[in-house]
C-alpha positions as CSV (number, residue, x, y, z in Angstrom):
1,X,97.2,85.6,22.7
2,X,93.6,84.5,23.0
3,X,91.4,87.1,24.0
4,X,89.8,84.0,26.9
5,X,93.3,84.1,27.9
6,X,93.7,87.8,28.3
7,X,90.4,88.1,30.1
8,X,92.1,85.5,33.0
9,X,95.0,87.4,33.2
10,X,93.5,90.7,33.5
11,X,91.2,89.1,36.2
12,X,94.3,87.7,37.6
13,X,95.8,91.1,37.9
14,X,92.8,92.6,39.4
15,X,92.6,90.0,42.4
16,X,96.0,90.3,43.1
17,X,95.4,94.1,43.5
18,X,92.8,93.3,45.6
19,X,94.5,91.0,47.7
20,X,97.9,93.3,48.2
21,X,95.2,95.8,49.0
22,X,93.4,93.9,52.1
23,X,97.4,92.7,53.1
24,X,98.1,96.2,53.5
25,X,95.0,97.1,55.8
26,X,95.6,94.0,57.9
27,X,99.1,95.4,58.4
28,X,98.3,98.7,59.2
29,X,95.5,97.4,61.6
30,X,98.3,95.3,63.4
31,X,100.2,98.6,63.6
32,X,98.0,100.7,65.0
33,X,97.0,98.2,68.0
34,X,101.1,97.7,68.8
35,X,101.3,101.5,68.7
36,X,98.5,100.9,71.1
37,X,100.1,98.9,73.3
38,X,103.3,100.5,73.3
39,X,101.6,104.1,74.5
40,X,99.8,101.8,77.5
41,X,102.5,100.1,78.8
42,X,104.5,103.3,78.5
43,X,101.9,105.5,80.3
44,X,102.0,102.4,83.2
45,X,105.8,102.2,83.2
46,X,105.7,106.4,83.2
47,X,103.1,106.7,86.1
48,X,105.3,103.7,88.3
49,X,108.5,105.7,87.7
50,X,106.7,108.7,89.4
51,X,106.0,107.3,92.5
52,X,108.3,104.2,93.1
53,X,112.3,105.8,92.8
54,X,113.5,102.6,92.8
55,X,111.3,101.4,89.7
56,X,112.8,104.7,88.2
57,X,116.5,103.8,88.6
58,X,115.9,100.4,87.5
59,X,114.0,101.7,84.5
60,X,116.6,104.3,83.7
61,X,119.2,101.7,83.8
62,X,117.4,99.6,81.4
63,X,117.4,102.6,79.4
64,X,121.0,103.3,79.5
65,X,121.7,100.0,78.4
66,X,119.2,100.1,75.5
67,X,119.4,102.9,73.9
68,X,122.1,103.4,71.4
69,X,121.1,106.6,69.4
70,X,121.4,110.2,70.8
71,X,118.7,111.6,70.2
72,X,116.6,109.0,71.9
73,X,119.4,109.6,75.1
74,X,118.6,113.1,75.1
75,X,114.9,112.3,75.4
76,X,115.6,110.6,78.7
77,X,118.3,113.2,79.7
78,X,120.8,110.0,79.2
């Protein structure tokens, strides 16, 4: 193999490092802000549930229905 030819592939190698690399931030950024979100809309749903009983009951109905493993039940008292 030509040593031109080695250089390319070595470069090739190198930017595809590079580019898994900046994937793997912009995927991690995209988790953190639907973490985000998730802990916002959870503190909203949370803070309705305390004053609206209604809200509650509908809320822990959804809940009911949703969640399927046990230890995620128990969190709810489900």
């Amino acid at each position: 193999m030509s040593s031109k030819l080695e250089q390319l592939k070595e470069k090739q190698l190198q930017l595809n490092n590079r580019i898994k690399l900046e994937e793997n931030k912009l995927k991690a950024k995209d988790r953190k802000i639907e973490t985000r979100k998730k802990i916002l809309i959870g503190a909203m749903v949370l803070k309705k549930m305390e004053n609206d009983d209604e809200y509650k009951d509908k809320v822990m109905q959804g809940l009911d229905k949703y969640l399927t493993v046990e230890r995620d039940r128990k969190t709810f008292g489900l």
